[in-house]
C-alpha positions as a printed Julia matrix, in Angstrom:
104×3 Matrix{Float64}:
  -6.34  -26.79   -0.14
  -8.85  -23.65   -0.48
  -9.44  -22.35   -3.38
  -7.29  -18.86   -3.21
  -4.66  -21.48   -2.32
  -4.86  -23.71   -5.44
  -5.05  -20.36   -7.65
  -2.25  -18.82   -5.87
  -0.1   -22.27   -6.85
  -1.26  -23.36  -10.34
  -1.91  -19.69  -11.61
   1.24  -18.94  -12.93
   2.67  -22.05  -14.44
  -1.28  -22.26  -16.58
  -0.86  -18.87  -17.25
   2.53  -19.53  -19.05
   1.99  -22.38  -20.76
  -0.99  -20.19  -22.79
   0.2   -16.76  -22.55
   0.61  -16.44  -26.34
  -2.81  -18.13  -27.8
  -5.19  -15.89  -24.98
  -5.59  -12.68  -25.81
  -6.82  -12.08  -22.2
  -3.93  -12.16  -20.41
  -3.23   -8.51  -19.06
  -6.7    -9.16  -17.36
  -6.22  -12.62  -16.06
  -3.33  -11.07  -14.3
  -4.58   -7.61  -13.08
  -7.98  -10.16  -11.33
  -4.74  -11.86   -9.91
  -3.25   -9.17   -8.43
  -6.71   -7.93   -7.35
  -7.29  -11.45   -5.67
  -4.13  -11.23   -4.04
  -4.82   -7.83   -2.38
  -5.76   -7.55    1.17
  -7.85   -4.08    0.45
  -9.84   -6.53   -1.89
 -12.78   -7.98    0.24
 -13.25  -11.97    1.08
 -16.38  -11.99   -0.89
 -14.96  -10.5    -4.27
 -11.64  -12.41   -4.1
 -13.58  -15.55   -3.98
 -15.65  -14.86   -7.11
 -11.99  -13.85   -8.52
 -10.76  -17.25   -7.3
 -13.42  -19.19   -8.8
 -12.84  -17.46  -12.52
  -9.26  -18.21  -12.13
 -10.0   -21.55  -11.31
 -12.15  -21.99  -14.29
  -9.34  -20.92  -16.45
  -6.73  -23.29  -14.6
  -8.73  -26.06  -14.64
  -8.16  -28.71  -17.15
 -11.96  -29.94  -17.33
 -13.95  -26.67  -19.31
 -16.79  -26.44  -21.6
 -14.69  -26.32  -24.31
 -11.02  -28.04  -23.8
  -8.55  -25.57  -23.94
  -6.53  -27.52  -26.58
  -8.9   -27.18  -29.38
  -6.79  -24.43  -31.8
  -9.35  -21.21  -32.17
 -11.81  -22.06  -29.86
 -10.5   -23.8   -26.75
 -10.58  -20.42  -24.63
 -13.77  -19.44  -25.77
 -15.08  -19.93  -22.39
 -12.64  -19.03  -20.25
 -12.64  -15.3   -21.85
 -16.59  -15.77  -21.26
 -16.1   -16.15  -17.49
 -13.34  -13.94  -17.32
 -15.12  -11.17  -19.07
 -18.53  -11.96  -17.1
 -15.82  -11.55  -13.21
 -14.62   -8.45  -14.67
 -17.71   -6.6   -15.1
 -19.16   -7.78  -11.73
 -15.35   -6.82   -9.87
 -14.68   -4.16  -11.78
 -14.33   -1.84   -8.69
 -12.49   -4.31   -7.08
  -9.49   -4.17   -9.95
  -7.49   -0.7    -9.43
  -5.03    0.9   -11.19
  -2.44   -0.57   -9.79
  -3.37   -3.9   -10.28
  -3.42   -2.97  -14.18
   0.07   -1.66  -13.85
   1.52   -4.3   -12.01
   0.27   -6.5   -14.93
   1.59   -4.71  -17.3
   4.69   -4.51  -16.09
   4.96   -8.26  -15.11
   3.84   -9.42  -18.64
   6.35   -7.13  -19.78
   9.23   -9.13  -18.51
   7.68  -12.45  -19.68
């Protein structure tokens, strides 16, 4: 399975099983939405990909189950993808985030 694959099926059930300890969130979505764009180029939805692999993946720097500190490093990765894609996340990707988290 590539990895835009394995994000696109293990993204959302993570994502839920967190959503209320990360204060992150509207931006893990918006790269989402971003990666799952097909304006977004191959190159910047793979450096997406890999950040939102990071945060799916069980095996971190710091395990995500340690209270206070477990998504330390995720929100460092995430934080380090956005500034690098920031052109790459539009408006509408924002919106669309907002609106999904809003039904959640």
């Amino acid at each position: 399975m590539d990895l835009i694959e394995k994000v696109k099926k293990e993204f959302w059930p993570k994502l839920k099983s967190v959503v209320s300890k990360i204060p992150f969130t509207e931006d893990l979505v918006a790269l989402y939405y971003s990666m799952m764009d097909p304006e977004t180029p191959l190159r910047t939805k793979l450096i997406i990909a890999g950040a939102l692999a990071y945060f799916i993946s069980p095996l971190d720097a710091i395990p995500d189950f340690i209270p206070g500190a477990g998504f330390l490093d995720d929100a460092g990765v995430i934080a380090t993808v956005l500034a690098s894609v920031q052109s790459a996340i539009r408006p509408e990707h924002r919106e669309k985030a907002r609106k999904t988290l809003e039904k959640e």
